[in-house]
PAVO-434779 format. One line per field, with one value per residue (C-alpha): residue in three letters; x negated, y negated, z; chain; residue number from 1. Coordinates in pm, 1 decimal. Layout:
aa: [ALA, ...]
X: [X, ...]
Y: [Y, ...]
Z: [Z, ...]
ch: [A, ...]
i: [NUM, ...]
//
This chain:
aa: [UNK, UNK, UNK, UNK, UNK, UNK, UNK, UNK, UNK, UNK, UNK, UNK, UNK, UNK, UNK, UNK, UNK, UNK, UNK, UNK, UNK, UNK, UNK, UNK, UNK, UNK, UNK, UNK, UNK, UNK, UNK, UNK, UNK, UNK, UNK, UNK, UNK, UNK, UNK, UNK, UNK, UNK, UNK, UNK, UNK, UNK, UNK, UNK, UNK, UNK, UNK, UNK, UNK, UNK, UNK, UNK, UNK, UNK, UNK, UNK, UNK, UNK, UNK, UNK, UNK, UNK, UNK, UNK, UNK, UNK, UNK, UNK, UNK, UNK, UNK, UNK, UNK, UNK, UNK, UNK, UNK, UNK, UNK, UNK, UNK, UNK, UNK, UNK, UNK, UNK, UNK, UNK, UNK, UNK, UNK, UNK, UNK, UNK, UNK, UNK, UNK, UNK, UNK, UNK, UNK, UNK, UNK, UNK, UNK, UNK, UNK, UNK, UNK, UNK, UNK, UNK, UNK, UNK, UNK, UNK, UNK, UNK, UNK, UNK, UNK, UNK, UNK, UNK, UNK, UNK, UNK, UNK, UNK, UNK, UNK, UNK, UNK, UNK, UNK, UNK, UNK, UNK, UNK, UNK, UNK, UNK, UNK, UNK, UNK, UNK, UNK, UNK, UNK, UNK, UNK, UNK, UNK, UNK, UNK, UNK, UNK, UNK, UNK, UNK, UNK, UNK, UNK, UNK, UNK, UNK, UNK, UNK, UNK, UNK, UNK, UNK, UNK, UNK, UNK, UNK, UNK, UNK, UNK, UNK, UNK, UNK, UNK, UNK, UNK, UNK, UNK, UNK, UNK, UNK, UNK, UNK, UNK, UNK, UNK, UNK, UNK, UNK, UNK, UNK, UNK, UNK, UNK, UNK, UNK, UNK, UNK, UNK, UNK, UNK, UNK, UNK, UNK, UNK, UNK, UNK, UNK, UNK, UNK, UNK, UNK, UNK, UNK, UNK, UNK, UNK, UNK, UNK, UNK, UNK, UNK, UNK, UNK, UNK, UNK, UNK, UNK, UNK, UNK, UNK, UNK, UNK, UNK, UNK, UNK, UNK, UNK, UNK, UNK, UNK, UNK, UNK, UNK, UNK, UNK, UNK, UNK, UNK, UNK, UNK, UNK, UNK, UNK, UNK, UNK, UNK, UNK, UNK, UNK, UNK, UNK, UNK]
X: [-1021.9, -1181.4, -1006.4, -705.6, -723.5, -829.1, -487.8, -281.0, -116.7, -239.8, -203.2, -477.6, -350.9, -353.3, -674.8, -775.2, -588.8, -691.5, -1047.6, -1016.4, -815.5, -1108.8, -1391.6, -1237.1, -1030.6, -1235.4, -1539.5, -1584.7, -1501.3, -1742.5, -2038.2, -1776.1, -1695.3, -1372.4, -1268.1, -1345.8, -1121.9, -777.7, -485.6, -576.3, -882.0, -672.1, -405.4, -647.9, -772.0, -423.3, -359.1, -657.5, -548.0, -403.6, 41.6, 200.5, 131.3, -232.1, -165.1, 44.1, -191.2, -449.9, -202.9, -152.7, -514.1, -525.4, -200.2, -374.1, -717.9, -562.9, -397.4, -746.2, -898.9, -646.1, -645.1, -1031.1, -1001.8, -1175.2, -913.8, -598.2, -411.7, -268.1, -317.8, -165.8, 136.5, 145.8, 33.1, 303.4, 302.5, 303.8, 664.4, 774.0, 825.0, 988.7, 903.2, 1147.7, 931.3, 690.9, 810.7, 794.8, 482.2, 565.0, 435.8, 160.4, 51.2, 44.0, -113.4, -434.1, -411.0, -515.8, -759.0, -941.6, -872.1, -1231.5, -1317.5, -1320.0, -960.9, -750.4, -698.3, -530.9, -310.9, -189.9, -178.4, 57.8, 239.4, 318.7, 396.6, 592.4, 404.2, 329.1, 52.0, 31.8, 95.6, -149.2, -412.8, -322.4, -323.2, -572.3, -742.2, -551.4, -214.6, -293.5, -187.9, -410.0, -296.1, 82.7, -14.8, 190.4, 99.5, 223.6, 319.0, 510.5, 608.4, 851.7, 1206.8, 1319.7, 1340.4, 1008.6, 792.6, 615.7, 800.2, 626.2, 582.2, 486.5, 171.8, 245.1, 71.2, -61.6, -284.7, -311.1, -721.6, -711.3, -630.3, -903.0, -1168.0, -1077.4, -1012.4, -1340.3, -1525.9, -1647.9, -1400.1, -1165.0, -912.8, -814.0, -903.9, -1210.7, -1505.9, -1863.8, -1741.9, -1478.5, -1101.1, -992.0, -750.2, -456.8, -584.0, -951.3, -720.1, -476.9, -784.3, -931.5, -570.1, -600.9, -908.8, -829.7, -543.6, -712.2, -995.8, -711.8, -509.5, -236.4, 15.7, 138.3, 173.7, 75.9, 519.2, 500.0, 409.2, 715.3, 952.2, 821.2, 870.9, 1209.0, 1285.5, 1150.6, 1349.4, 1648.4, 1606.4, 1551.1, 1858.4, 1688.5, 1895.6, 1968.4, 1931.6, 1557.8, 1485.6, 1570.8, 1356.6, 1040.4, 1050.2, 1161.1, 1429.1, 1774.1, 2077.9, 2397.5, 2632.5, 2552.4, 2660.6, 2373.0, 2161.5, 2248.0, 2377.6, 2185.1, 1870.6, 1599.4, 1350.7, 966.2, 1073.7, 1312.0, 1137.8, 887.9, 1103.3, 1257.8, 901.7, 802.5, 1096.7, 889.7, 626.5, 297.1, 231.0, 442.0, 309.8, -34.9, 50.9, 317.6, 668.2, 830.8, 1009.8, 1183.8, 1604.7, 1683.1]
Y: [-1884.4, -2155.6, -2422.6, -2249.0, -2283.8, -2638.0, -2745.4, -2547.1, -2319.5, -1974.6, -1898.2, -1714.6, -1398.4, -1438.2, -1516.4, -1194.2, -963.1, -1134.9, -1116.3, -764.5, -708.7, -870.2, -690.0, -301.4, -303.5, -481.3, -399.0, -305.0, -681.1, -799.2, -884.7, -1009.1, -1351.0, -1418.4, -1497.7, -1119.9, -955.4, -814.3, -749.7, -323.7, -407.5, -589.8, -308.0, -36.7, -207.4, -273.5, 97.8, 180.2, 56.4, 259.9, 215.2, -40.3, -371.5, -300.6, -303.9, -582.0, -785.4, -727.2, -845.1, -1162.8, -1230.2, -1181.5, -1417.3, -1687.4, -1670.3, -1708.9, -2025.7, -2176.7, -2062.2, -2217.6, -2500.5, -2500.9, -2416.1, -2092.7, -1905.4, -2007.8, -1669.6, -1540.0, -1151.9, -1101.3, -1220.5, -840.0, -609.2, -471.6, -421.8, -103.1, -1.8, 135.8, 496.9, 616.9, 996.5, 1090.2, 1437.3, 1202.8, 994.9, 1206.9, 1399.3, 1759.6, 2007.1, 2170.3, 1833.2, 1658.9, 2014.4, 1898.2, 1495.7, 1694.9, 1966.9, 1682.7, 1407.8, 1349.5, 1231.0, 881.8, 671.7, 974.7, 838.5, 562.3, 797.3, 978.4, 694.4, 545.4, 849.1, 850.9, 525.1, 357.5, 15.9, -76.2, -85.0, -486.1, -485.6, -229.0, -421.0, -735.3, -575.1, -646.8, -453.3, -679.1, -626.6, -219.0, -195.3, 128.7, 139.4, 158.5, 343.8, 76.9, -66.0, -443.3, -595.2, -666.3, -889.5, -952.0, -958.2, -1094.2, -708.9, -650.8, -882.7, -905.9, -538.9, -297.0, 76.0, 326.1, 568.9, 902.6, 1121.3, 1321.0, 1024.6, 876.9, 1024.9, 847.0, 517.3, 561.3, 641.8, 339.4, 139.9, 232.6, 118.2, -274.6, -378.6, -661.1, -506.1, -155.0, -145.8, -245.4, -191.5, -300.0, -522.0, -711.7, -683.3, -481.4, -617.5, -462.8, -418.2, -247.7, -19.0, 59.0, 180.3, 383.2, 537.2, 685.3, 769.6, 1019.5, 1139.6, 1250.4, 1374.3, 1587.9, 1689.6, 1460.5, 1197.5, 891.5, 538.6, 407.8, 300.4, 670.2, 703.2, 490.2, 694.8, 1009.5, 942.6, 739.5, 1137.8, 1299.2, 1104.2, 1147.7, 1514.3, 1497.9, 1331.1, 1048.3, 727.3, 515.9, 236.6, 327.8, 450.9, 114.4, -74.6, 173.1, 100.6, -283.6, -217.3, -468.4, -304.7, -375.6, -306.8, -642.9, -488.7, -238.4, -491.4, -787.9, -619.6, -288.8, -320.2, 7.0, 47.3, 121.1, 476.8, 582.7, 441.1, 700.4, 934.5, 918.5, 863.7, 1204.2, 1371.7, 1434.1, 1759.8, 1714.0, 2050.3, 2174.7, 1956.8, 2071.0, 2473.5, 2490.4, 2461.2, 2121.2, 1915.4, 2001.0, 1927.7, 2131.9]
Z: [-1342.8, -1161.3, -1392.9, -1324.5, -922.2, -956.3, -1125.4, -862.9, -1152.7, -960.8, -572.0, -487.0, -399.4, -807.9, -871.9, -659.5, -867.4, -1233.8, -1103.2, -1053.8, -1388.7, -1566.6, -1386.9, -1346.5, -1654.0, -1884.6, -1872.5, -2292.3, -2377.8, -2163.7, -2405.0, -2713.8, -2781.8, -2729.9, -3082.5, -3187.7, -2936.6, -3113.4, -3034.1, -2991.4, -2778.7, -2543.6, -2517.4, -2479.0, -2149.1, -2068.9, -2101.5, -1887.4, -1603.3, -1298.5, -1282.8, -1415.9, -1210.5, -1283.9, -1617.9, -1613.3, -1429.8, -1721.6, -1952.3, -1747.0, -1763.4, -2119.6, -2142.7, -1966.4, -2163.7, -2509.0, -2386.4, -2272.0, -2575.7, -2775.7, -2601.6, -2669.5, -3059.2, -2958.0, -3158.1, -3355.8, -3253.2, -2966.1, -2984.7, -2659.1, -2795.8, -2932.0, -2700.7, -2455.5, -2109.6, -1912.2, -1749.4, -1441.7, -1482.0, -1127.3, -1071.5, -833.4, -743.3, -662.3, -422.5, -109.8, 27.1, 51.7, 349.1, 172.3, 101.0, 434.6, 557.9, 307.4, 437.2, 814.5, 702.3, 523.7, 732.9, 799.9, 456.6, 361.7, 435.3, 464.3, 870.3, 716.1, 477.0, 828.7, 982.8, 714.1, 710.8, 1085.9, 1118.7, 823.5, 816.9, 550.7, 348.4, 393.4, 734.6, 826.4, 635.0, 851.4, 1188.8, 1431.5, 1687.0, 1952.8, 1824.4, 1924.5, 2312.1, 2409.9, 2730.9, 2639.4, 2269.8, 2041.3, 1756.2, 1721.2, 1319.6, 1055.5, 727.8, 483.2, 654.0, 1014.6, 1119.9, 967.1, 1127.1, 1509.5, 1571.3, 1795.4, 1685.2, 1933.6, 1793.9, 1686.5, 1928.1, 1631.8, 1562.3, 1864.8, 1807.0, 1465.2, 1582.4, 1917.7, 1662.8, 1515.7, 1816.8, 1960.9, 1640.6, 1734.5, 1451.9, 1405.7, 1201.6, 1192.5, 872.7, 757.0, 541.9, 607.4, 851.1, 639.6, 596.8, 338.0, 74.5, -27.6, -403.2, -258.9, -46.5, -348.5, -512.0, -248.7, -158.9, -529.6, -515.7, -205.3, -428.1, -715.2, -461.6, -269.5, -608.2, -529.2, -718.7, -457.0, -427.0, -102.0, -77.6, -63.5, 304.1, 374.6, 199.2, 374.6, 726.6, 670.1, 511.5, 807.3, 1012.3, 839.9, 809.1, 1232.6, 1306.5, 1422.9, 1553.9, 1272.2, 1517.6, 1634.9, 1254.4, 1120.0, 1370.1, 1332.3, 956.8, 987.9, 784.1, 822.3, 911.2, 728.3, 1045.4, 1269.9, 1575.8, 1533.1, 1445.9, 1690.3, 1979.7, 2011.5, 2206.1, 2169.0, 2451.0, 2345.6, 2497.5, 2270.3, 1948.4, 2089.3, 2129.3, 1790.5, 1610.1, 1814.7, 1604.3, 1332.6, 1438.1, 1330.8, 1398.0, 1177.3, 887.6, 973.0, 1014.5, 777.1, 894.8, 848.5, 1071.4, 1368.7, 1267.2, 1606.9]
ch: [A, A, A, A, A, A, A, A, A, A, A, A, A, A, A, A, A, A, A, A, A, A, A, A, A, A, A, A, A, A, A, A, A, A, A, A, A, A, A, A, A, A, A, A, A, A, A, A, A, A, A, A, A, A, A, A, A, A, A, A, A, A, A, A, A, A, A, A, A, A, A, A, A, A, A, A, A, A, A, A, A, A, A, A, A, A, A, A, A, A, A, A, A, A, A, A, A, A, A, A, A, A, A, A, A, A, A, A, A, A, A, A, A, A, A, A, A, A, A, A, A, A, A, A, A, A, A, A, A, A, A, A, A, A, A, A, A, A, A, A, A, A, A, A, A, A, A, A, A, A, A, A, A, A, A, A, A, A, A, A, A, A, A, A, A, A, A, A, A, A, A, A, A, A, A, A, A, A, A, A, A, A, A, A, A, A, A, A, A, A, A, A, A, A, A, A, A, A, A, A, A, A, A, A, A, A, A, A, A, A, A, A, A, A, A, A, A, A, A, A, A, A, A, A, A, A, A, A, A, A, A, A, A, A, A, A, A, A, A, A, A, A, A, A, A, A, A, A, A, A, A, A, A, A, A, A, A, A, A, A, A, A, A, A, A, A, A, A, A, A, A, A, A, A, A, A]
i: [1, 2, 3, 4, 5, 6, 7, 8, 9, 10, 11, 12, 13, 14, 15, 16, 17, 18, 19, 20, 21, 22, 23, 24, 25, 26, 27, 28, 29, 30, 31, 32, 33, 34, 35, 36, 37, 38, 39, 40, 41, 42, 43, 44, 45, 46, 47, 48, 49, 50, 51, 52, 53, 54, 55, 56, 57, 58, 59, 60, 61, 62, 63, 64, 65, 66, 67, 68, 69, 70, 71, 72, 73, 74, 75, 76, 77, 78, 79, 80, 81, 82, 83, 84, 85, 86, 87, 88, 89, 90, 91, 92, 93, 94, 95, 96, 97, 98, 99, 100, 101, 102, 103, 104, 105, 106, 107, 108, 109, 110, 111, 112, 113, 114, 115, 116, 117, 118, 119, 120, 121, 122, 123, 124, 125, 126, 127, 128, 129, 130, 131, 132, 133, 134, 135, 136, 137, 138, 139, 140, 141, 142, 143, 144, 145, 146, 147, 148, 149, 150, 151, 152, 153, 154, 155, 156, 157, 158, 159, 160, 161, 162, 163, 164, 165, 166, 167, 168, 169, 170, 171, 172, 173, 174, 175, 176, 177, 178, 179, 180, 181, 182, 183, 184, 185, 186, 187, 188, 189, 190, 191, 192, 193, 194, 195, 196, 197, 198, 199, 200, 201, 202, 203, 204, 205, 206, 207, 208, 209, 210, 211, 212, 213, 214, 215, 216, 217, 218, 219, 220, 221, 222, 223, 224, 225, 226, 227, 228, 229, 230, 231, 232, 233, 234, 235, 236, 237, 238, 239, 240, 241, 242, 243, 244, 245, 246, 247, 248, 249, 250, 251, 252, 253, 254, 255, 256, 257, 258, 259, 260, 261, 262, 263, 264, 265, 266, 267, 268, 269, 270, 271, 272, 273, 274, 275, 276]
//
């Protein structure tokens, strides 16, 4: 790994994620010499690992250690040359958090990171650009939220905050932190959070990706009627029509008003959301 960063072949967003391939997903290998490893040993950790870029991402590493070792006459064969990688398998039932499951997100949304599921959920940031977001990009006096990557539409946008977690986001707020999110004082990386997103899953009986939070409200606002105009620049989405996207200006106000579409109420009593 360390070879690897000096010669500039991995950024190190990279070297994060093989780092954690090798430690989480690896683990039986650990006390083998490399030469004994096959080809099955590999794919069995390959297999372990949680969705498909995880698994990928152990394949990667195992890519990149057979060409040191061969460059090192540790071994004359590259078994990952044979083991197969993990594909995308897109569960459409998945994809959008029902009722009865946002109902459990608030009844347990004391335990540990489910805030930041809600928060997610009521939102659409992503997971990315929750991660990044400081405590002084969240204007408590106005109750917006200030963030974004990835496209021109995505980035610096302001979001107003639900008012179903406005308390969320104060507990938060009030916490001495630098980041919204954080652990122990640190920012959290996107791969820690992956892992403690399905870790509240399988805690709460549920099967989501954290893209899954997205998807939801973009429903719920579809299913309110929302304007596509204020939908498109809660989630930072680009609009195809340029007129809506150049010329039409949305006040803070009605991006509140069309993020207040959606009825937390209902979600947390049963009910849905509001289409009148």
């Amino acid at each position: 790994e360390k070879r690897m960063k000096e010669s500039g072949h991995l950024a190190h967003g990279s070297i994060v994620n093989l780092r954690s391939a090798y430690t989480k997903w690896c683990r039986r290998l650990h006390n083998m010499p490399y030469r004994d490893i096959r080809a099955h040993m590999m794919q069995e950790c390959i297999n372990s690992a949680v969705g498909h870029v995880v698994g990928n991402q152990v394949r990667t590493l195992f890519v990149g250690l057979d060409r040191l070792a061969m460059e090192f006459d540790i071994i004359d064969k590259k078994y990952s040359d044979v083991t197969r990688g993990v594909a995308f398998v897109h569960k459409k039932d998945r994809a959008v958090f029902s009722d009865a499951e946002v109902s459990r997100l608030w009844a347990n949304a004391e335990e540990p990171w489910v805030d930041t599921i809600l928060i997610l959920l009521y939102s659409g940031w992503r997971v990315t650009e929750l991660l990044k977001m400081r405590i002084t990009d969240i204007d408590m006096a106005n109750n917006t939220m200030r963030g974004g990557v990835k496209t021109a539409a995505g980035k610096d946008r302001i979001v107003p905050i639900h008012s179903a977690t406005l308390p969320l986001i104060k507990q938060r707020y009030a916490g001495g932190i630098n980041y919204i999110i954080e652990h122990k004082g640190r920012k959290v990386s996107y791969a820690s959070y992956r892992e403690r997103f399905i870790d509240a899953m399988n805690r709460l009986g549920m099967n989501h990706t954290t893209r899954d939070t997205r998807r939801t409200l973009r429903t719920w606002l579809d299913r309110a009627s929302a304007p596509f105009a204020c939908a498109n620049r809660i989630m930072g989405h680009t609009c195809k029509d340029i007129g809506l996207q150049v010329y039409t200006i949305k006040t803070v106000e009605e991006l509140r008003a069309t993020i207040e579409l959606v009825k937390a109420d209902s979600h947390k009593y049963g009910g849905g959301v509001n289409n009148t």
